[in-house]
N, C-alpha and C positions, 0 to 999 in steps of 0.2 A: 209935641214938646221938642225942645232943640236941643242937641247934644252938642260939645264942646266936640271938636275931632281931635285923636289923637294925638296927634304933632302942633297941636295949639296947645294943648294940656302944660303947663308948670308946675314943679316939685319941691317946693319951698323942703330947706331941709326938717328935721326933727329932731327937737332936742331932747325929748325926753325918753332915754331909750325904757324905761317902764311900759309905757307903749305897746312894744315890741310882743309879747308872750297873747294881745289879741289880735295882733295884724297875722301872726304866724295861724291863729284860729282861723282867720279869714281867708289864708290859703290852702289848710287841709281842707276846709268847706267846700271849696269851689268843684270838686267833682261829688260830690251829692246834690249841689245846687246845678249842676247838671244832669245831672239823672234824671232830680225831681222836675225839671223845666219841661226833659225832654220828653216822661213818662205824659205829660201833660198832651202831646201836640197829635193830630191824626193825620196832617197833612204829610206831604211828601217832602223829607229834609234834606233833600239832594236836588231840590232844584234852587233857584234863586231868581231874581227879577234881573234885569237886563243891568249887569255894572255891578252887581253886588256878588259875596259869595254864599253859597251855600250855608245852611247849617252846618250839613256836615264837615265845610271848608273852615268856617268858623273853631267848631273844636279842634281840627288837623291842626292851625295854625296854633292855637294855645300848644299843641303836643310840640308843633313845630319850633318853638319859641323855648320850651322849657331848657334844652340841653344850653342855652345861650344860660338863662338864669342860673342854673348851678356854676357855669363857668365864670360868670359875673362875682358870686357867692364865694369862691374857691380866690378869687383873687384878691379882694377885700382881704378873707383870711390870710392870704401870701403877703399881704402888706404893698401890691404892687400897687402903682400910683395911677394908671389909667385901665378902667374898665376895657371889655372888650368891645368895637362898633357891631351893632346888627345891622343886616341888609334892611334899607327900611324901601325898598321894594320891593319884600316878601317875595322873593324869588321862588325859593323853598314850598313854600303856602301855594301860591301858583301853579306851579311845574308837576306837584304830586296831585296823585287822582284818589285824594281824601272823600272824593263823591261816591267810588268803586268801594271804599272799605266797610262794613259790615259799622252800624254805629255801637253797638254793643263792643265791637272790639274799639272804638274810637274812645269811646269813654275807657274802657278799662287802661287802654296804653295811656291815655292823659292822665289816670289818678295813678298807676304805676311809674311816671316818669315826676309826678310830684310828690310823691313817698321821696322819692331823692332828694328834691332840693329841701324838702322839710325835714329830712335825716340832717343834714348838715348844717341847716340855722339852729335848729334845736340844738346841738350840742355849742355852741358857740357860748364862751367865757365873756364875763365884763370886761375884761381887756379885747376881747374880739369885736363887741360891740362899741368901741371909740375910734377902731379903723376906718380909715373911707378910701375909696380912688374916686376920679375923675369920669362920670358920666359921658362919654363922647358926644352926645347928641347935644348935653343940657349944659355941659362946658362945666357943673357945679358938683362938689363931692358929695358923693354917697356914703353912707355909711352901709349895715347892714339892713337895721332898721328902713333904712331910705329906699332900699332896695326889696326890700319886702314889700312895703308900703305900693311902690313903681309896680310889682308886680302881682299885687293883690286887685290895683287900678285898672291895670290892663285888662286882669278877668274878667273884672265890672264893666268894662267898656265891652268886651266881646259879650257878653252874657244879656247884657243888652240890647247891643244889634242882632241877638236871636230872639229876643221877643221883638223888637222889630221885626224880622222876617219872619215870625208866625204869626203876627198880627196880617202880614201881608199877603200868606197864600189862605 
């Protein structure tokens, strides 16, 4: 089956911020949806196929991405007008030896570092949610909702290419 890659993916905005109170379910989920994927697998999640990363590279980057999305999150609520850039050649993802970390503590730091960013959309007012800045990458405004949505996606994207990769060892 063919996936879209990430950097071809488009973000049409969303107008209906009602929306919003399941896309936030979508993100608390995402580390039980990791648990239960990984309770699943018997193979080795520290290795990968030649050009790909790890399992365990796989969740490092989701941890590794999170502190961007609160900061993204924090500045919509500041009312600043452009988002922050990510290195979109995961330098960060790369350079750390998320293969060495214990995956039990992997998952736990990833669902503790998104208690945050779900701590701070969840309190967000109706006037919080008609703010937007400027997506750097997508050139198009975000809202919050938009930004939940973006990073609800990404999960789905990496959550994917680990059944990928355990379909593959």
């Amino acid at each position: 089956m063919h996936r879209t890659e990430w950097f071809h993916r488009t973000f049409p905005p969303i107008a209906d911020n009602g929306l919003f109170p399941g896309i936030l379910e979508r993100l608390e989920g995402t580390p039980a949806r990791l648990y239960s994927k990984i309770a699943k697998l018997n193979a080795p999640l520290s290795s990968a196929p030649a050009g790909q990363w790890s399992i365990h590279k796989e969740i490092g980057h989701l941890i590794d991405l999170e502190p961007l999305w609160l900061e993204r999150a924090l500045q919509v609520l500041e009312g600043q007008a452009h988002l922050k850039s990510a290195d979109l050649s995961n330098q960060k993802t790369h350079q750390a030896d998320h293969d060495a970390v214990p995956l039990g503590d992997l998952l736990a730091q990833f669902e503790t570092e998104r208690q945050q960013l779900l701590a701070v959309l969840r309190q967000a007012t109706a006037p919080d949610l008609t703010q937007s800045a400027v997506h750097p990458r997508l050139g198009t405004p975000m809202k919050l909702i938009d930004l939940a949505f973006f990073v609800a996606e990404h999960d789905d994207h990496h959550l994917a290419q680990i059944t990928v990769l355990s379909a593959a060892t």
